[in-house]
N, C-alpha and C positions, 0 to 999 in steps of 0.2 A: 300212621299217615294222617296228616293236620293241617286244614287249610292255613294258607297265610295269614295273619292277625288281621293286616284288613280286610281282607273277604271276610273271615269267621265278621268282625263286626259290620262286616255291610250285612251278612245274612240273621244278625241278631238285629238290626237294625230295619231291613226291611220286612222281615216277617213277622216281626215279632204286631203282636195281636189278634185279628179275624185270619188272618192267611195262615195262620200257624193252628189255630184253634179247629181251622176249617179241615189243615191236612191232619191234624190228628183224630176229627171224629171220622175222617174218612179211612184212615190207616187202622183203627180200629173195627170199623164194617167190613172192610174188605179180607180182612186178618179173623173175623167171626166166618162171614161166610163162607172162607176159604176151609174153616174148620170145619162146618155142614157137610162140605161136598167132598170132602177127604174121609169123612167115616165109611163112604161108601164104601172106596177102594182098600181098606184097610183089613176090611171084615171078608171080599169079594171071595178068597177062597173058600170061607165057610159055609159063606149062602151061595154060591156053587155047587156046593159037595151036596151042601141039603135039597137044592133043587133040582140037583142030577142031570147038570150043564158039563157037556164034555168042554175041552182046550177050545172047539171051534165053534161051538155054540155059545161059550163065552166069549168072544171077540164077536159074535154076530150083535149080540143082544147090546153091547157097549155100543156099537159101531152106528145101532139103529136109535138109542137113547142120544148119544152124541149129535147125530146128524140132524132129528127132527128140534133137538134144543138149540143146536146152533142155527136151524133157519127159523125158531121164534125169537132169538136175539138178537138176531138181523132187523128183525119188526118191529124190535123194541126198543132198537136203537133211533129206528126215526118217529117211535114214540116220544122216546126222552126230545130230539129236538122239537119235539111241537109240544109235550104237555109242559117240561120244565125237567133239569135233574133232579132236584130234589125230592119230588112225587114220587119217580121212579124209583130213587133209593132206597125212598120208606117201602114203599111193597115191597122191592127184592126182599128187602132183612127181611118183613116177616109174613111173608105169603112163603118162600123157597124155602125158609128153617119149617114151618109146620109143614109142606111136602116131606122133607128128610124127615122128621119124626115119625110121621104116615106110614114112614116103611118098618117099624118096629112091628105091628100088624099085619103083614103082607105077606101071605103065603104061599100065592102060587107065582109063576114065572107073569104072566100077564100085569100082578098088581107089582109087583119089583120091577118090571120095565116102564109100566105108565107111570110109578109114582118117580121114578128116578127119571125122567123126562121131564114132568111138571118141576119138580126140584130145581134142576140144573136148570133149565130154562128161566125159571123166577130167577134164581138167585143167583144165575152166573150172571146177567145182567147190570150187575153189581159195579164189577171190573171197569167196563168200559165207563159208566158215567161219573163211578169217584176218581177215576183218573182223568176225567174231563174236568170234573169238577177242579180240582187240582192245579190242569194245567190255567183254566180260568180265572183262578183266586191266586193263584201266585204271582207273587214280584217276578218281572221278565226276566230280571238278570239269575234268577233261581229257580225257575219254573221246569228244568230240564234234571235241575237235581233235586226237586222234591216229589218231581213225579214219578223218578225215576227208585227214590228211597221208599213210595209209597208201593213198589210191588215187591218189597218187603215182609207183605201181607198175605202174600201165597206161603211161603217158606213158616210163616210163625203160624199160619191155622193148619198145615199140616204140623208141625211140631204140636201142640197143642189138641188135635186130634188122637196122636198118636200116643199122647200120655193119658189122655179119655180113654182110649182104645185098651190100652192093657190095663189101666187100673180097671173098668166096666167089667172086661173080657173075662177075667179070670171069677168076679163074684158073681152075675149075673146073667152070662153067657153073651154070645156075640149079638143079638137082636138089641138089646137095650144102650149100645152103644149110639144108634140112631135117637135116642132120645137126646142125648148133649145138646142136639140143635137147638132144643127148647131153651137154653141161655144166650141164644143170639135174638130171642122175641122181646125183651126189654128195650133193647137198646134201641126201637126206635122211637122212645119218649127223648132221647139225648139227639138224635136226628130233628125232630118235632119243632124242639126246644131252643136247640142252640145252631142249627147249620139255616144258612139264609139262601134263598135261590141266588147262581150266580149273574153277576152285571153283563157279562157277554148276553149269554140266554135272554136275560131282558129289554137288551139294548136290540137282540133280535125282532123279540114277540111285539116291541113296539113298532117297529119297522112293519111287520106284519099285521098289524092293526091298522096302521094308516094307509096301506095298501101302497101299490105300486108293484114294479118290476123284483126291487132290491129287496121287496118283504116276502117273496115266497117262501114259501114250506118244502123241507127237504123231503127227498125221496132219492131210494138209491139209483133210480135211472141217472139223474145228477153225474152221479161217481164216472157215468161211462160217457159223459160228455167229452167232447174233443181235445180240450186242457187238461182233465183229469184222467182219462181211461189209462194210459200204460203204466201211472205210478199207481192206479187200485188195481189193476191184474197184478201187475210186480209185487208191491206190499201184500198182496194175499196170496200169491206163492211160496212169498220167502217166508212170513209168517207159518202157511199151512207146512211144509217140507220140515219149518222150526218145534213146532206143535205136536206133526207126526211123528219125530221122534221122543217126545215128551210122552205120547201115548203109551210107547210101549214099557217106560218106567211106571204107568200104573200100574202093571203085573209085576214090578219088583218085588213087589211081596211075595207071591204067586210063584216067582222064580225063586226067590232062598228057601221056601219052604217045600216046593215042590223039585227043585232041580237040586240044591244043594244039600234039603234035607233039615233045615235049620226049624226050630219050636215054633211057633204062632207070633208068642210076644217076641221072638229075640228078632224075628223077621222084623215086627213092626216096630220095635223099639230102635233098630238097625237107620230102617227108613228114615224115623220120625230125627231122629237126633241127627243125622246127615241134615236134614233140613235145616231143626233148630241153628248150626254150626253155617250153613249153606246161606242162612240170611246176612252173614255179612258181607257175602260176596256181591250181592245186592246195592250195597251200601257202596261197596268199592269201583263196582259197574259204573253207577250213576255217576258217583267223583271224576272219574278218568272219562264219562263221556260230554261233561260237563265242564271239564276244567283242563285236560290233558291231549285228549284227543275230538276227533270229530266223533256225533255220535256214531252217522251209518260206519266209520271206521271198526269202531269198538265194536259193533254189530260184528263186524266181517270177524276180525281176530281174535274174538271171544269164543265165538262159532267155530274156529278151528281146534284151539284148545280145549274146550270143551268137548269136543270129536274123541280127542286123543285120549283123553281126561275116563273117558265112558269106555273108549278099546282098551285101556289097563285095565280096570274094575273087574271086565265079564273075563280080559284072560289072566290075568297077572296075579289077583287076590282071590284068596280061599277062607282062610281065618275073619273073625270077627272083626276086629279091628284095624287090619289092614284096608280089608274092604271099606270102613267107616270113614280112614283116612283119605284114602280114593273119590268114594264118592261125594266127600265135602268138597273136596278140590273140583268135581265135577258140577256139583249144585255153584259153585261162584263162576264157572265160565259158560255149562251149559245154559240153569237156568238163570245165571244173572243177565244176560244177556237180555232177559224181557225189562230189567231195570232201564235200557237204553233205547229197546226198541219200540215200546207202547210211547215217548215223545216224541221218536223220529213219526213213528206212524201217524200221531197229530198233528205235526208240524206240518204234513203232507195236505192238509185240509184246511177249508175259510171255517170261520167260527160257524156258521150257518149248515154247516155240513159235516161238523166236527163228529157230534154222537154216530153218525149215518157211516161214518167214513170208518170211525175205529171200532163201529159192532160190522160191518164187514168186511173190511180188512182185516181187522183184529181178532173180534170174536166169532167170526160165522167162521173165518178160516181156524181159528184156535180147534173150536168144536168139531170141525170137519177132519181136521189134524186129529185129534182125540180119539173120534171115531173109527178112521182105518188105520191110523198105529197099532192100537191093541189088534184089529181083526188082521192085518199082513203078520204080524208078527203070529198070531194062532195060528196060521197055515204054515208058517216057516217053519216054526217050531216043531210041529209034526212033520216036515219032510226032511229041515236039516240039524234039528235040536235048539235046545237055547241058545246058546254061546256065538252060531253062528248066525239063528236069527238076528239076534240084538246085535249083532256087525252089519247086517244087511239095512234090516228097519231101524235102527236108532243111529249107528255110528255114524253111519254113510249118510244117511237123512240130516242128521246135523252139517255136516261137512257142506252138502246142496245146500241147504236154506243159507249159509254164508256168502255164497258165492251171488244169490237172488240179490243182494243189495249192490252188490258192485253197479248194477247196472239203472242204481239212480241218484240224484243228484248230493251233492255232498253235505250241500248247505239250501234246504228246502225252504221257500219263499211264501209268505202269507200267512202265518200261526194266528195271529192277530186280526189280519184283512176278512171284509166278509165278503171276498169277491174270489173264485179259482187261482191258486200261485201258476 
């Protein structure tokens, strides 16, 4: 699949230099810390077993690390619009990678929860400002497909994680896999160095220096003003419902090894390479929500297939590879679908409110999504087993979060404006 010769060279032609330079040191941040925060989940059954967390004790303790991370990145997202993104990026990368190392040291349940809070909370923060950054620095006519190819970077640091994961695992035991983070604390001499704050941001903070009406500083009260309130409840529905079933694919692992039986590494290795295979689907989201369809459309029919994609996996495959087949097909519709929907959910916002709007709509519901996915699914699990948890909390949860976007506008008003669309 291959753009037409003059698209490809209109988008050789207008990205090529700082916009191209900018998405790639941000597709490589987000693609490191993705990798940080997936060691967690990789290893969870082992530091489970060792800290003597039953099924629902481990969805409590996710549930409560999820939820206090996503309402400090709520905070940090109307940090980023008033200090700048760039500032923020550089501490995500390395404040959030030395929490994830922290926990190579941690031995009772208290320091594995508070450190995996601090963690997630620095470093998920990441998300939402390199794909502001992004949508900022790009050419208009390409800004929906490079922000859309930049979550890309979820799929390649869990791939990546998970070849950390078993090569660590087997020589060194499961603790020292937390160290890998520490090759994401370089990288932000390359942040330092070569990424510039964006010209929206500053076009802002000027505004806000010379005072007036039109230079205030965001705050989420904002979000629930009279022009904005039903598209931030709607986007953080359809988001949280999308999220929530995302959560209980953390225990993927958890489930082939505990429910099917499968080794440590073939589980992880399982995951990881679905991913690695799962990123083009990424690629193909963003093309078709940029060039073929509408996004919120793609949003909607992505979310359905993706539904169906996840009900074969848990009934239909047993074997190694069957399942591997499966759930690639499911990583390109369930989670490509975030390649579409982290623009539409900017598009929803004035520049001025942009970081504010997509760390809560995006990320505080992501996190909150994260949260009670894994903990519904630990109580399911124990009353109706795997197979039909995961139809309950994940199939059926994807299928809802599709249907949340029907009910807003198709072609959202303002990306650019610093005024409410």
């Amino acid at each position: 699949m291959t753009l037409p010769e003059s698209t490809w060279g209109a988008f050789r032609r207008d990205t090529a230099g700082y916009p191209l330079r900018a998405f790639l040191i941000c597709l490589i941040g987000v693609s490191l810390e993705n990798m940080d925060q997936a060691l967690f989940s990789f290893v969870l059954p082992q530091l489970s077993k060792d800290l003597k967390w039953s099924v629902v004790e481990r969805g409590w303790y996710l549930a409560l690390t999820f939820t206090l991370a996503g309402l400090s990145i709520a905070g940090l997202g109307v940090l980023t619009d008033r200090l700048g993104r760039k500032r923020v990026f550089s501490a995500s990368m390395a404040i959030g990678s030395l929490f994830v190392a922290a926990m190579y040291w941690a031995r009772s349940t208290f320091a594995v929860v508070a450190l995996r809070t601090l963690g997630f909370a620095t470093g998920g923060i990441m998300s939402p400002v390199v794909g502001t950054i992004v949508v900022e620095e790009s050419p208009p006519r390409f800004r929906g497909l490079l922000s859309g190819i930049l979550q890309i970077g979820y799929p390649i640091g869990w791939f990546l994680a998970s070849l950390a994961t078993v090569f660590m695992f087997e020589r060194w035991g499961y603790r020292s896999v937390f160290l890998v983070s520490l090759l994401s604390v370089p990288y932000l001499w390359v942040i330092q160095r070569y990424l510039r704050e964006t010209g929206a941001f500053l076009k802002v903070k000027s505004r806000r220096e010379a005072g007036g009406e039109a230079s205030r500083g965001s705050s989420i009260r904002e979000l629930f003003s009279p022009r904005l309130r039903f598209r931030t409840i709607v986007l953080f529905l359809g988001e949280f419902f999308h999220v929530f079933a995302y959560g209980t694919t953390i225990l993927l692992t958890a489930y082939f090894q505990e429910h099917r039986g499968w080794p440590p590494t073939e589980a992880v290795m399982l995951v990881g390479l679905s991913y690695g295979v799962g990123a083009f689907g990424y690629v193909i989201s963003a093309w078709v929500g940029e060039f073929l369809m509408k996004r919120r459309d793609t949003i909607i029919l992505w979310a359905q297939l993706g539904s169906v994609a996840f009900a074969a996996m848990i009934w239909l495959t047993e074997s190694f590879w069957p399942t591997v087949i499966v759930y690639c097909l499911m990583t390109i519709f369930f989670y490509g679908t975030t390649a579409v929907k982290f623009t539409y959910i900017a598009e929803n916002f004035p520049a001025r409110l942009r970081a504010t709007g997509v760390t809560f709509a995006g990320s505080l519901a992501v996190n909150l999504g994260i949260a009670f996915g894994p903990l519904a699914l630990s109580y399911a699990v124990a009353s109706v087993g795997w197979n039909l948890a995961y139809t309950l909390c994940g199939v059926l949860a994807i299928s809802i979060s599709g249907f949340f976007f029907l009910l807003l506008p198709r072609d959202p008003q303002g990306i650019l404006e610093d005024e409410p669309a």
